[in-house]
Gaussian input, Z-matrix of N, CA and C with variables (Angstrom, degrees):
# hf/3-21g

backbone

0 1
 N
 C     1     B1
 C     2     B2     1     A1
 N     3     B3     2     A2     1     D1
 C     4     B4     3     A3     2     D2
 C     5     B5     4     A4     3     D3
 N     6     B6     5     A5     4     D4
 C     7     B7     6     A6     5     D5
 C     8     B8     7     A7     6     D6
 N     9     B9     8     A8     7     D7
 C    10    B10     9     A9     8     D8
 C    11    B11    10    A10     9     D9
 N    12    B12    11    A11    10    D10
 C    13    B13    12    A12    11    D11
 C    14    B14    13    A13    12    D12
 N    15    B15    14    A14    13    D13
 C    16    B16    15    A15    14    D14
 C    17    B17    16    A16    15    D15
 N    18    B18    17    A17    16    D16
 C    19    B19    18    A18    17    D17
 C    20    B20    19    A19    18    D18
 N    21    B21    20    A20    19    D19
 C    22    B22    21    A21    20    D20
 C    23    B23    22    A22    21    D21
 N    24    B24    23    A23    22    D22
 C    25    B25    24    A24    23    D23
 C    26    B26    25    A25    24    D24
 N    27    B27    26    A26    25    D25
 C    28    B28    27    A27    26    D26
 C    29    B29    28    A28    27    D27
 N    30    B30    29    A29    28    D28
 C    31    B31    30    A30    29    D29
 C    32    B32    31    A31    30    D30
 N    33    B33    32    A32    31    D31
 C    34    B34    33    A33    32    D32
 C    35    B35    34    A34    33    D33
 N    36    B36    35    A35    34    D34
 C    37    B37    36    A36    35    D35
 C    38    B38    37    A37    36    D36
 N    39    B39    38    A38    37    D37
 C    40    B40    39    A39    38    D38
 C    41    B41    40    A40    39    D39
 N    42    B42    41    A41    40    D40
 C    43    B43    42    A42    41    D41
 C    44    B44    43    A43    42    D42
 N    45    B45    44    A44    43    D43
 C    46    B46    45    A45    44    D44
 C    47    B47    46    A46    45    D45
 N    48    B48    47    A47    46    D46
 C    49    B49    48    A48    47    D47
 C    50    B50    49    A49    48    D48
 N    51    B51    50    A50    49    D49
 C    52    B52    51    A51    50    D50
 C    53    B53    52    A52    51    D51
 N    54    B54    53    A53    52    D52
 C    55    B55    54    A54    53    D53
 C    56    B56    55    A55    54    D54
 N    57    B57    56    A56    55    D55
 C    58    B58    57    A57    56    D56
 C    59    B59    58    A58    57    D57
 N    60    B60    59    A59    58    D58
 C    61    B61    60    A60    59    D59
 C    62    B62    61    A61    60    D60
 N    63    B63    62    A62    61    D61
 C    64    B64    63    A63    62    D62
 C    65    B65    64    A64    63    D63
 N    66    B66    65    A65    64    D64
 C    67    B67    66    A66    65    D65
 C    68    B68    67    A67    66    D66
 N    69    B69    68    A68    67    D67
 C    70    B70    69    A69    68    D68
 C    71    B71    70    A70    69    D69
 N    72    B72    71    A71    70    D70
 C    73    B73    72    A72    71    D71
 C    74    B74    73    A73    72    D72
 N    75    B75    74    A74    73    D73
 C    76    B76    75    A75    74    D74
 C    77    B77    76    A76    75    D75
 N    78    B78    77    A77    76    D76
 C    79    B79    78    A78    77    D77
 C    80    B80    79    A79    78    D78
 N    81    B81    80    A80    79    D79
 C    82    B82    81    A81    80    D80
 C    83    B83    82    A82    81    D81
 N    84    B84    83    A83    82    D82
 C    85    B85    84    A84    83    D83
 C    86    B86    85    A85    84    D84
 N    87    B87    86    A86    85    D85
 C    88    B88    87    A87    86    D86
 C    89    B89    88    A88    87    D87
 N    90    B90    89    A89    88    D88
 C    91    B91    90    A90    89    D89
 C    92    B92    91    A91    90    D90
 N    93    B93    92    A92    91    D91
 C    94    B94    93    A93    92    D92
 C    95    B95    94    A94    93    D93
 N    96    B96    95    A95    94    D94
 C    97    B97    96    A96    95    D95
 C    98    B98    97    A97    96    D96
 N    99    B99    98    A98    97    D97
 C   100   B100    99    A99    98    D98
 C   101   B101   100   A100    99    D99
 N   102   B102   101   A101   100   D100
 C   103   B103   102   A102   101   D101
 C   104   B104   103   A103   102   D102
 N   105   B105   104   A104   103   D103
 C   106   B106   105   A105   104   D104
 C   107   B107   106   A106   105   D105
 N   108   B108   107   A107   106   D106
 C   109   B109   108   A108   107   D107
 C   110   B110   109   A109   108   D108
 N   111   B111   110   A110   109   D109
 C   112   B112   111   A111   110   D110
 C   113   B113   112   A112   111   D111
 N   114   B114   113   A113   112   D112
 C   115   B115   114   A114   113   D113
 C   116   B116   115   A115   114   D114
 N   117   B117   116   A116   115   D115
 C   118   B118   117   A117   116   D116
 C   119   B119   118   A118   117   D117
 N   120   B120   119   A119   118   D118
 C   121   B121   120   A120   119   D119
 C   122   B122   121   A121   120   D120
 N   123   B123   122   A122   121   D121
 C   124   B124   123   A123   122   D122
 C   125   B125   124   A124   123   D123
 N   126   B126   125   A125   124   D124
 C   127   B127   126   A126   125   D125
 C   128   B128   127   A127   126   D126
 N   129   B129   128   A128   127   D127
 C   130   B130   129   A129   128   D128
 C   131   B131   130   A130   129   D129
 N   132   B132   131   A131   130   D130
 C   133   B133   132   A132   131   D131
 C   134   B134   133   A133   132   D132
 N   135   B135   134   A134   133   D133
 C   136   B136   135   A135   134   D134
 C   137   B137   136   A136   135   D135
 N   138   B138   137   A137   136   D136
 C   139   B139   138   A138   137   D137
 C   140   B140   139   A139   138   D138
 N   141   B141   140   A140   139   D139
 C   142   B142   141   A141   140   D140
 C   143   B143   142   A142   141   D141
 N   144   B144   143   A143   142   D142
 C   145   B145   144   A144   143   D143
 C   146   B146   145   A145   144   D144
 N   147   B147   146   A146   145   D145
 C   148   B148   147   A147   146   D146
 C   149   B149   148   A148   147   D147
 N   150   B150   149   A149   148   D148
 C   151   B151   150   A150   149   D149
 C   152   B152   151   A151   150   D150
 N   153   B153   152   A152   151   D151
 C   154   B154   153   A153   152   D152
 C   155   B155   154   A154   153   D153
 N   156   B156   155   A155   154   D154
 C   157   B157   156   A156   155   D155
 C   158   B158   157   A157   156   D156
 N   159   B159   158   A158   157   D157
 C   160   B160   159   A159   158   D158
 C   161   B161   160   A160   159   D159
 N   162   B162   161   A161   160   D160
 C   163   B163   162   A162   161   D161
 C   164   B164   163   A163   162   D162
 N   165   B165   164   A164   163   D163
 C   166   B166   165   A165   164   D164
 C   167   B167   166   A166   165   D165
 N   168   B168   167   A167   166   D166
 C   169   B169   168   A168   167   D167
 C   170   B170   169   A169   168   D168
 N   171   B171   170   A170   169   D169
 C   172   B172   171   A171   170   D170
 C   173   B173   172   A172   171   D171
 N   174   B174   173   A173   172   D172
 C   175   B175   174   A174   173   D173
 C   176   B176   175   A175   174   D174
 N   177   B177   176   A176   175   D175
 C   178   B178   177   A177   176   D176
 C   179   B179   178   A178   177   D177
 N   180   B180   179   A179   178   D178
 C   181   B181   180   A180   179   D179
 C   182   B182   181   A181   180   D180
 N   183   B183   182   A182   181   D181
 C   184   B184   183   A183   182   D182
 C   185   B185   184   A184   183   D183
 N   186   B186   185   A185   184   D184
 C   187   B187   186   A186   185   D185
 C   188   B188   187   A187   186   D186
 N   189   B189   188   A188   187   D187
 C   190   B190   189   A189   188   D188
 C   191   B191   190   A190   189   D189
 N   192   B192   191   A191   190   D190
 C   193   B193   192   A192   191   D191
 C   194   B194   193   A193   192   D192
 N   195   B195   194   A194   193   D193
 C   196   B196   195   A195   194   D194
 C   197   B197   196   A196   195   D195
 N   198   B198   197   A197   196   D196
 C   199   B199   198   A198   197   D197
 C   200   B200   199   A199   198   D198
 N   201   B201   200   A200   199   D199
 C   202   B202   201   A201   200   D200
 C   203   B203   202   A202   201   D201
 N   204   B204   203   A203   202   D202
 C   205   B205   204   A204   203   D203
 C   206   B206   205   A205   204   D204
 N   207   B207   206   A206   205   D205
 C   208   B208   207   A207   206   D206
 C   209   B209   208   A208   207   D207
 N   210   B210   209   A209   208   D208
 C   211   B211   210   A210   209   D209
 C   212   B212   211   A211   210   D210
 N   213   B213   212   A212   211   D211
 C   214   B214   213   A213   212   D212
 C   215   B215   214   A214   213   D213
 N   216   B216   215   A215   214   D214
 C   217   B217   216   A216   215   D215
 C   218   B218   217   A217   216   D216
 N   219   B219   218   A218   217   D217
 C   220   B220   219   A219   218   D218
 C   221   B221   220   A220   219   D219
 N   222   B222   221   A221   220   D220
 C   223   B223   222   A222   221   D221
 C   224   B224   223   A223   222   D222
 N   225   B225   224   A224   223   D223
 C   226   B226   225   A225   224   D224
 C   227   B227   226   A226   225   D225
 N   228   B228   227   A227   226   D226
 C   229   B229   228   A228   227   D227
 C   230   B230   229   A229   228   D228
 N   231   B231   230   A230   229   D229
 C   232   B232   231   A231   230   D230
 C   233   B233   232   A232   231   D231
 N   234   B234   233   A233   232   D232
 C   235   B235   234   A234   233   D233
 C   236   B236   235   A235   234   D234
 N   237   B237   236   A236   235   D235
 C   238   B238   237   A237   236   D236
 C   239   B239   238   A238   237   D237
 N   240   B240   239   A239   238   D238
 C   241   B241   240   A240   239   D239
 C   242   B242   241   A241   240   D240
 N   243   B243   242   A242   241   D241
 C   244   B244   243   A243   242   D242
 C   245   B245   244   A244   243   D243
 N   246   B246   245   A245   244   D244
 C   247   B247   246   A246   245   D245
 C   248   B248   247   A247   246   D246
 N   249   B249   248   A248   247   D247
 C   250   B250   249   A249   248   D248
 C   251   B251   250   A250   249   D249
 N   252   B252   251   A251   250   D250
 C   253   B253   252   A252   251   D251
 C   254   B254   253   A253   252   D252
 N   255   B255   254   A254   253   D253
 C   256   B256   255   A255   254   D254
 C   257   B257   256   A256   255   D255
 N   258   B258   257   A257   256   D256
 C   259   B259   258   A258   257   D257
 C   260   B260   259   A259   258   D258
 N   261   B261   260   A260   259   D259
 C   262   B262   261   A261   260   D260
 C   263   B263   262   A262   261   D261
 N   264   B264   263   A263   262   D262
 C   265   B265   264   A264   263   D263
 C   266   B266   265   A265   264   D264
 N   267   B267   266   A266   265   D265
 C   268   B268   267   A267   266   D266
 C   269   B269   268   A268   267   D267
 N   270   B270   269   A269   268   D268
 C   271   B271   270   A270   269   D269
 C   272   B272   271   A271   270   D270
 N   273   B273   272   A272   271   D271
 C   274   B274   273   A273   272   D272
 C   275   B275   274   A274   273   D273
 N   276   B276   275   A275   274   D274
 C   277   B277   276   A276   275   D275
 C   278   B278   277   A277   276   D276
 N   279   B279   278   A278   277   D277
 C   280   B280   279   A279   278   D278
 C   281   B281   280   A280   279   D279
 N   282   B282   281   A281   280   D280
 C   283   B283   282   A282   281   D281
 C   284   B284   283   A283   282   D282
 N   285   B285   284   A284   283   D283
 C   286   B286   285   A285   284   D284
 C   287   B287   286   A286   285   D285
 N   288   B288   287   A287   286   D286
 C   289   B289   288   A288   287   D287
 C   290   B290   289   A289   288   D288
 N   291   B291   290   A290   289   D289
 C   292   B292   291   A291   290   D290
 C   293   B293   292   A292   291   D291
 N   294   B294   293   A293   292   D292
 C   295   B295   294   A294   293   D293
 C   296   B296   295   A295   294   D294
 N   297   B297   296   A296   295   D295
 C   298   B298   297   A297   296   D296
 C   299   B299   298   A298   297   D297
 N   300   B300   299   A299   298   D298
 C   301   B301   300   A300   299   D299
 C   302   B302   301   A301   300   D300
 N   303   B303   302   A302   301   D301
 C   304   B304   303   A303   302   D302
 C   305   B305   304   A304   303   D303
 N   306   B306   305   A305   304   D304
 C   307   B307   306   A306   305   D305
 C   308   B308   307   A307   306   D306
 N   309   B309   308   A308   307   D307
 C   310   B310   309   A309   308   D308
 C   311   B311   310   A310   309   D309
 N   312   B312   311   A311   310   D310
 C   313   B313   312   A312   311   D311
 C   314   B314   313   A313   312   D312
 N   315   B315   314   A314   313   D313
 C   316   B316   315   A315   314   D314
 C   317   B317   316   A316   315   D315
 N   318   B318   317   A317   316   D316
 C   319   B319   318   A318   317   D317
 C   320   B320   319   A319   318   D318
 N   321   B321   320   A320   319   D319
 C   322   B322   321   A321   320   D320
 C   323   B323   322   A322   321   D321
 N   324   B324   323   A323   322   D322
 C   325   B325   324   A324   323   D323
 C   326   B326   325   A325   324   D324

   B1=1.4511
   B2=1.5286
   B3=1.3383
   B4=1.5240
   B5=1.6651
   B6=1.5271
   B7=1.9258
   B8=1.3634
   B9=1.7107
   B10=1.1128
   B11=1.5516
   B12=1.0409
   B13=2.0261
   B14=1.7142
   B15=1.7151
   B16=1.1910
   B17=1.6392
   B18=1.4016
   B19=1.1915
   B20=1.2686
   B21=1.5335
   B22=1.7826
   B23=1.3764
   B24=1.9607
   B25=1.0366
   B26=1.5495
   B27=1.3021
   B28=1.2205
   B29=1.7053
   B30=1.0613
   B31=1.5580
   B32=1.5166
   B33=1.2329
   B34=1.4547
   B35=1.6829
   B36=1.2969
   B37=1.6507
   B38=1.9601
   B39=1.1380
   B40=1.5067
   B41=1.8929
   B42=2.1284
   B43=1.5748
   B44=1.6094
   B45=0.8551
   B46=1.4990
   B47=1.3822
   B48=0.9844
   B49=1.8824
   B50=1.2029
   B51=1.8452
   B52=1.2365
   B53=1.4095
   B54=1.7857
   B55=1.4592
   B56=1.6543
   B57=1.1467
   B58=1.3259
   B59=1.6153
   B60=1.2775
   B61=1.6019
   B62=1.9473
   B63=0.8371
   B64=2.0546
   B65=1.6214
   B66=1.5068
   B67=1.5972
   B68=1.6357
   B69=1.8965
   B70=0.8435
   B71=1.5453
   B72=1.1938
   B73=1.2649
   B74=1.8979
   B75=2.0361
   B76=1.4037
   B77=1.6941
   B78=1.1871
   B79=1.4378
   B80=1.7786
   B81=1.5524
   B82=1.4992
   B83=1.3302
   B84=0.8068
   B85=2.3679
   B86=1.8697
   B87=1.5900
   B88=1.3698
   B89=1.0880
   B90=1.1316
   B91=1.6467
   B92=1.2133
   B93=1.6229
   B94=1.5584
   B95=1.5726
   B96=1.4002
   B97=1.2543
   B98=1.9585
   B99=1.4326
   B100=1.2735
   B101=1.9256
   B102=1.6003
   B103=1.2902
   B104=1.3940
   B105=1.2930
   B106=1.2701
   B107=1.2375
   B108=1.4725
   B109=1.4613
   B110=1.5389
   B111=1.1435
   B112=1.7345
   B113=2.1371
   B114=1.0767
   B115=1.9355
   B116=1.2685
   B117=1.8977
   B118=1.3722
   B119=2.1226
   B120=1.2632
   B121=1.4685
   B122=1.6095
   B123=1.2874
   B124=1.4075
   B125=1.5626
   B126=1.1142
   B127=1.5944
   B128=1.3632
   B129=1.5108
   B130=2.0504
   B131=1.2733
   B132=2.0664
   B133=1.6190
   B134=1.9574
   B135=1.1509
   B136=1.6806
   B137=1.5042
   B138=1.4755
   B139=1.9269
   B140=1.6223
   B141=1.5161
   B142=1.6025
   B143=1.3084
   B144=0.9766
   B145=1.8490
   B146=1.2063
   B147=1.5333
   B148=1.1180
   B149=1.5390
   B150=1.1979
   B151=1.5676
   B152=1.9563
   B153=1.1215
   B154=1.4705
   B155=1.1983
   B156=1.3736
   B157=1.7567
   B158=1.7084
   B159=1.3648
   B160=1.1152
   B161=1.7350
   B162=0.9187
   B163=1.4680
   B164=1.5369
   B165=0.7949
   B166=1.6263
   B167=1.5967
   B168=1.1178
   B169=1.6723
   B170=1.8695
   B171=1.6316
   B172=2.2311
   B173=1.3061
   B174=1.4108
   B175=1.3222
   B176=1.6340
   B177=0.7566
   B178=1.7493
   B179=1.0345
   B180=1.1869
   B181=1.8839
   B182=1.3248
   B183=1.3194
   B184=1.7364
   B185=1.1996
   B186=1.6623
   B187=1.7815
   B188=1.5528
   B189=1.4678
   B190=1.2935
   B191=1.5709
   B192=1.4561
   B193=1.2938
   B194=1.3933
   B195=1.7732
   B196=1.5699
   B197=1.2325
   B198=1.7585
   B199=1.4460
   B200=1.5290
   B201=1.6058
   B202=1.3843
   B203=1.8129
   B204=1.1515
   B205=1.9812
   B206=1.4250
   B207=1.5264
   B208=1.2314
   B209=1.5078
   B210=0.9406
   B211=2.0997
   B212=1.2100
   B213=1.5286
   B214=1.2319
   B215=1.5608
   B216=0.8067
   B217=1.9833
   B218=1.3432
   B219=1.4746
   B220=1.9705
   B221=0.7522
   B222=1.4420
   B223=1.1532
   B224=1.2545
   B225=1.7570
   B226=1.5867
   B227=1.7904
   B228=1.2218
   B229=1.0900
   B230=1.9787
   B231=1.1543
   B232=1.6523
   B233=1.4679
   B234=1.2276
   B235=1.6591
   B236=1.8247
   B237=0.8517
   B238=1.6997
   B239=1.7016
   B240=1.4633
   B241=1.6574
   B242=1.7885
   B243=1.6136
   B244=1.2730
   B245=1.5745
   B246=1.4892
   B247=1.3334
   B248=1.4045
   B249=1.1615
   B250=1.3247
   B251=1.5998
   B252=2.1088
   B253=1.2831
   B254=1.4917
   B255=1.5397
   B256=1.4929
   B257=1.2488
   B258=0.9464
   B259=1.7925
   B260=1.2395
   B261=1.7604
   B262=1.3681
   B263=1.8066
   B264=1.2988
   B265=1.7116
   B266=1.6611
   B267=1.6730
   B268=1.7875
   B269=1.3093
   B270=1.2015
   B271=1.6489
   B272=1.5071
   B273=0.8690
   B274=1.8898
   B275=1.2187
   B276=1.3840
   B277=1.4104
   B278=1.4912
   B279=0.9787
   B280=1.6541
   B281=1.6357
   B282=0.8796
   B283=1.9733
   B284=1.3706
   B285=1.1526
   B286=1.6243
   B287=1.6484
   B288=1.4769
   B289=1.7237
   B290=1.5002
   B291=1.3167
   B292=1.4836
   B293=1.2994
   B294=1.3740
   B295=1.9132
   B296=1.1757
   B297=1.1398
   B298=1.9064
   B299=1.4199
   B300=1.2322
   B301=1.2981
   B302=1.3027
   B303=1.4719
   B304=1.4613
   B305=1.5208
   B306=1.5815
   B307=1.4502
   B308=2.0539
   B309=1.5546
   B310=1.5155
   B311=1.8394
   B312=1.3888
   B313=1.5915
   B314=1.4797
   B315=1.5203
   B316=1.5547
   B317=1.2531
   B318=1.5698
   B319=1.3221
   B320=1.4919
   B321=0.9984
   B322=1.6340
   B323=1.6811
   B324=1.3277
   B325=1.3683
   B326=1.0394
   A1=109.03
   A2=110.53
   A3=101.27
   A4=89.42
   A5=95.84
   A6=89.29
   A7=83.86
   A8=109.95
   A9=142.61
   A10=122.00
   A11=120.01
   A12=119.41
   A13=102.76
   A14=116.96
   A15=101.87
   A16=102.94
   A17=120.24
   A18=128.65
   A19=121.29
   A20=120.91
   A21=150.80
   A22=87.92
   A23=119.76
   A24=120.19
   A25=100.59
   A26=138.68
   A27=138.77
   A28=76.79
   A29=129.45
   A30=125.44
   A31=117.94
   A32=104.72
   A33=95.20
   A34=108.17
   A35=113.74
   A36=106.05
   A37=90.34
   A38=115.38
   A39=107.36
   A40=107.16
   A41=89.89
   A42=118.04
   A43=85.69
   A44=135.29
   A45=146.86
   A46=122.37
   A47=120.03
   A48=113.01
   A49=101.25
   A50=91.84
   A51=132.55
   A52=117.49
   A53=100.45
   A54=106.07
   A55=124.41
   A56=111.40
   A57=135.01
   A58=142.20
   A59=90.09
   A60=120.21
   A61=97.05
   A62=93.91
   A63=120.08
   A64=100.88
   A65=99.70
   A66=105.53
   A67=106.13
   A68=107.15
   A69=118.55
   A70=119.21
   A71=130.15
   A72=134.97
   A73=108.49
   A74=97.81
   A75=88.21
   A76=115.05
   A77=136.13
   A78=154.53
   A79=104.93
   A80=102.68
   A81=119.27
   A82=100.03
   A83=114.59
   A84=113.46
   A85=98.68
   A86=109.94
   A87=111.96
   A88=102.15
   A89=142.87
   A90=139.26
   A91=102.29
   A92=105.15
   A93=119.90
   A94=109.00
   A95=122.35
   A96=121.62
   A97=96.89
   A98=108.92
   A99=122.83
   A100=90.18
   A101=108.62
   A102=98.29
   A103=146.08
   A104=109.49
   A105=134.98
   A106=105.16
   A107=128.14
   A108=102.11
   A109=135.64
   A110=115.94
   A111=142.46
   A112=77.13
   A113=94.31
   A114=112.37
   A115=97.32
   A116=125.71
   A117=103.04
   A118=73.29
   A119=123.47
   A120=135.67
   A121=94.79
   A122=115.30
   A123=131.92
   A124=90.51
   A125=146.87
   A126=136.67
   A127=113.13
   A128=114.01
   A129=107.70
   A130=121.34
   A131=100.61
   A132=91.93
   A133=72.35
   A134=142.49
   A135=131.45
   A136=86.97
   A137=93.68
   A138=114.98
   A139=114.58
   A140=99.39
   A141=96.08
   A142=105.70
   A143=124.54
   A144=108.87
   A145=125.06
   A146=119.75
   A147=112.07
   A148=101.30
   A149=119.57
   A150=135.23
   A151=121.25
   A152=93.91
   A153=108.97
   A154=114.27
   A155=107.71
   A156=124.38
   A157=84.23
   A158=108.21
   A159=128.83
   A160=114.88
   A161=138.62
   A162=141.29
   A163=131.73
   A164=143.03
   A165=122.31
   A166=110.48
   A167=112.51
   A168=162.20
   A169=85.47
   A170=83.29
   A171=81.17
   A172=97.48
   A173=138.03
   A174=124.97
   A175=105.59
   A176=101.16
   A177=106.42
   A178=147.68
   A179=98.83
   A180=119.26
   A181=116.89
   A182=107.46
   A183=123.59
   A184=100.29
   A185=120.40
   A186=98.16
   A187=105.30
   A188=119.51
   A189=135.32
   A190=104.68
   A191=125.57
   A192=146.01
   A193=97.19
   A194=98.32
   A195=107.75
   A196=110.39
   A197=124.84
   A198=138.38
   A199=92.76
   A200=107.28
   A201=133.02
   A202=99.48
   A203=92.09
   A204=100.27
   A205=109.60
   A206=123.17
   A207=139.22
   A208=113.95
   A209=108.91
   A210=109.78
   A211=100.73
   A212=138.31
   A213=136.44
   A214=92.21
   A215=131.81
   A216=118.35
   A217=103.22
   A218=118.34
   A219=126.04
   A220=85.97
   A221=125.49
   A222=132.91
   A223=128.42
   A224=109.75
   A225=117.44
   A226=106.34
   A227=144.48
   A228=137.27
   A229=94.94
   A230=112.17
   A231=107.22
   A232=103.68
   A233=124.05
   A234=123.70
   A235=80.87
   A236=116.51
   A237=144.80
   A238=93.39
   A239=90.06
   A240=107.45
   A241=104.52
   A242=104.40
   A243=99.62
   A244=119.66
   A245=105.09
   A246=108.37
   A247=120.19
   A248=114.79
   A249=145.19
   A250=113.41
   A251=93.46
   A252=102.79
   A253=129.09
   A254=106.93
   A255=117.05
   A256=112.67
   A257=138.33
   A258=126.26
   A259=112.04
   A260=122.09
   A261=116.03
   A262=110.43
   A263=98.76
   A264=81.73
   A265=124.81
   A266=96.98
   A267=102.20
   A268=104.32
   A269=135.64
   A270=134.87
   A271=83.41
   A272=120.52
   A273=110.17
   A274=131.52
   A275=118.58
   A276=121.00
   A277=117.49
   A278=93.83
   A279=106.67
   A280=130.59
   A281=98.76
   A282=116.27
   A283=94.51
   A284=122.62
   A285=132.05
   A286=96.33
   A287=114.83
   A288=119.05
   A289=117.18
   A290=121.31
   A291=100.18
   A292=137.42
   A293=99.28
   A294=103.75
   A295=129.17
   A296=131.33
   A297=130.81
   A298=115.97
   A299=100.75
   A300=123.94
   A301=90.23
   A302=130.65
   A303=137.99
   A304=85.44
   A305=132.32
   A306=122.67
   A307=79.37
   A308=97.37
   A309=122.09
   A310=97.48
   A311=107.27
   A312=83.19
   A313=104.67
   A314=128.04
   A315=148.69
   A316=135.50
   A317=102.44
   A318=112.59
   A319=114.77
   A320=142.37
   A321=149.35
   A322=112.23
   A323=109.78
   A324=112.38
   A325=114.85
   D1=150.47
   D2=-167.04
   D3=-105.98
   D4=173.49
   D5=-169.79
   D6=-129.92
   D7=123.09
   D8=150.85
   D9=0.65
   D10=118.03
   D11=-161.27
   D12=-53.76
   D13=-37.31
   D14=-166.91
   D15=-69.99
   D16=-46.79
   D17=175.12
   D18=-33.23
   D19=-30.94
   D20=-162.37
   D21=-74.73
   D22=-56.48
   D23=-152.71
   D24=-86.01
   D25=-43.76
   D26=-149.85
   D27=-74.81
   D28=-85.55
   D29=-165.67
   D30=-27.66
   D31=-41.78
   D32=-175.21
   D33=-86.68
   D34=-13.28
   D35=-173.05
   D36=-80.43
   D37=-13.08
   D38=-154.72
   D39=-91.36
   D40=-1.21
   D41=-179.60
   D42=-78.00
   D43=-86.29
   D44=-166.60
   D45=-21.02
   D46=103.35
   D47=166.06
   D48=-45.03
   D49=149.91
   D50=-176.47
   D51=-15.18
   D52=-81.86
   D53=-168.31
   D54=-71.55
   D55=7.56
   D56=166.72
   D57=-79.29
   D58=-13.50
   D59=-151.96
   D60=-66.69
   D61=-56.97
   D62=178.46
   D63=-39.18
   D64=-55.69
   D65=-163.78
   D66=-66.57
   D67=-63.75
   D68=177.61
   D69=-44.28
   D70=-59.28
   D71=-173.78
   D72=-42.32
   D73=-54.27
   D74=-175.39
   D75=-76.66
   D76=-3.12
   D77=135.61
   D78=-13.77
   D79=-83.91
   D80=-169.03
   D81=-62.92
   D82=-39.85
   D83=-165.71
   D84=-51.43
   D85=-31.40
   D86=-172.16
   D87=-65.78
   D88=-27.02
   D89=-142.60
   D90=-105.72
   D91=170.17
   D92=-178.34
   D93=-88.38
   D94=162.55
   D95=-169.59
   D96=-68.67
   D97=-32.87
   D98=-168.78
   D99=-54.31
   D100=-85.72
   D101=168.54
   D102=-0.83
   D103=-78.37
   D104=164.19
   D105=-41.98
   D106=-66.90
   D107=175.93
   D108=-76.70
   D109=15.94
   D110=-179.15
   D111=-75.56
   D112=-70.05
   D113=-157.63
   D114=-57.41
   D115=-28.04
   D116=-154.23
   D117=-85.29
   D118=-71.19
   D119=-178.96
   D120=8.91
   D121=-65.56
   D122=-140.97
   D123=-94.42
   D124=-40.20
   D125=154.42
   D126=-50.12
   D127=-32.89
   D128=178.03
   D129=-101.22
   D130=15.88
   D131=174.78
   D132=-100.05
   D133=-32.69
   D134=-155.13
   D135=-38.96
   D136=-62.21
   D137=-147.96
   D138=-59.50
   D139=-22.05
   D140=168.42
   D141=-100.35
   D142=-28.73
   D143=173.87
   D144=-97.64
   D145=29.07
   D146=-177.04
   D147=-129.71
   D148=150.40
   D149=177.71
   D150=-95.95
   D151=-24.51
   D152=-175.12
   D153=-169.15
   D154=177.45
   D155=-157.91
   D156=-83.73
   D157=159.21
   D158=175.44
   D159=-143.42
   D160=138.88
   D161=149.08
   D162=-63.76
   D163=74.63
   D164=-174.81
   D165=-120.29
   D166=165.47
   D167=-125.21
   D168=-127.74
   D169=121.10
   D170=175.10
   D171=-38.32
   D172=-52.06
   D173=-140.31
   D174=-94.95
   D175=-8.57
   D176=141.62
   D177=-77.63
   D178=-27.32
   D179=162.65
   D180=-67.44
   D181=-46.71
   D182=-179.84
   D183=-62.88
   D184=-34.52
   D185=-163.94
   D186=-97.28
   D187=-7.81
   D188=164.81
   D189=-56.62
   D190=-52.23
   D191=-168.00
   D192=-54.19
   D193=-80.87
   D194=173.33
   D195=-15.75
   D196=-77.52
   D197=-152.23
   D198=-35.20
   D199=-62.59
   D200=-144.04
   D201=-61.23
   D202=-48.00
   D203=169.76
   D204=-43.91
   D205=-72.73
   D206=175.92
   D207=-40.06
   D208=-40.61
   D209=175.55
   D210=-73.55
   D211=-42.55
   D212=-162.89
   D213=-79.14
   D214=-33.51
   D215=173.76
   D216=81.98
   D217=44.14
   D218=-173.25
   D219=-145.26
   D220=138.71
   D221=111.08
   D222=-164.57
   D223=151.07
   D224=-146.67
   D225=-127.35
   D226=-158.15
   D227=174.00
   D228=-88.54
   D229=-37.03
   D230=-177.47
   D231=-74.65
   D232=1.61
   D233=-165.63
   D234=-73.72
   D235=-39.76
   D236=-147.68
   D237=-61.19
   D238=-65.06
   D239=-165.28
   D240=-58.60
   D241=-36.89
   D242=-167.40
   D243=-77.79
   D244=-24.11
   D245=159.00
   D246=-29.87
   D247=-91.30
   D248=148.88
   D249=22.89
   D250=-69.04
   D251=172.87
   D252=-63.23
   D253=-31.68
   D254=170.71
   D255=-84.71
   D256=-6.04
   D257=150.50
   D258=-66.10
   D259=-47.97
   D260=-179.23
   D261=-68.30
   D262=-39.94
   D263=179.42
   D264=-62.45
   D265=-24.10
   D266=179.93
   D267=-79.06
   D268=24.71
   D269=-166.06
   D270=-142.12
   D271=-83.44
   D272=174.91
   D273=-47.71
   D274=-14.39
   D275=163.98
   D276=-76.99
   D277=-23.52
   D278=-166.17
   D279=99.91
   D280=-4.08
   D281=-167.45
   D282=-69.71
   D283=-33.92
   D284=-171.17
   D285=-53.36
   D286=-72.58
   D287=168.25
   D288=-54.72
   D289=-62.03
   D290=170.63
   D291=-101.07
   D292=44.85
   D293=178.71
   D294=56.25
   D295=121.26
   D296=167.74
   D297=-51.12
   D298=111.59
   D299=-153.24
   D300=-96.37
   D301=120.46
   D302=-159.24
   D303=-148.64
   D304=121.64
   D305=-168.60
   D306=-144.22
   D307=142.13
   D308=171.49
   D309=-18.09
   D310=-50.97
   D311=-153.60
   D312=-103.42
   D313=35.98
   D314=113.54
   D315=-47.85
   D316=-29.30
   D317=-175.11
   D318=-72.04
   D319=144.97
   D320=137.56
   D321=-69.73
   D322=122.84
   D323=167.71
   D324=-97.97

């Protein structure tokens, strides 16, 4: 079942640290539900494959992104655009400075 664009947005603004929340939120409202769920996908592969907080550098994000494209086995000329959008939202959310915070009891076993 696909989850509803506003639903897309409240979840993912509720990803974002604090002082971010304002920006980010009016960020996501622009986007397509399609979008939005490109960004949410790629926030619920961090949280299951990740063990701890990390810091990274746009150009770490991008090649994180990349990876994340390449596992999914898609890609189209909009695969392109949506990248794009999820770098800017992980930089306006704030996750970019304090890392995707993926902690044991996030995980699915």
């Amino acid at each position: 079942m696909v989850a509803r664009r506003q639903d897309l947005v409240t979840a993912l603004t509720a990803c974002t640290e604090n002082p971010f929340r304002t920006k980010a939120r009016r960020f996501l409202s622009g986007l397509s539900a399609d979008e939005l769920q490109f960004i949410a996908e790629f926030i619920g592969s961090l949280i299951l494959e990740s063990d701890e907080c990390c810091r990274c550098s746009r150009a770490e994000l991008a090649q994180r992104v990349a990876e994340f494209q390449r596992r999914r086995g898609q890609h189209s000329s909009l695969d392109d655009h949506k990248m794009i959008l999820l770098l800017e939202y992980l930089c306006r959310s704030g996750l970019q400075r304090a890392g995707i915070r993926a902690t044991q009891s996030r995980r699915v076993h």
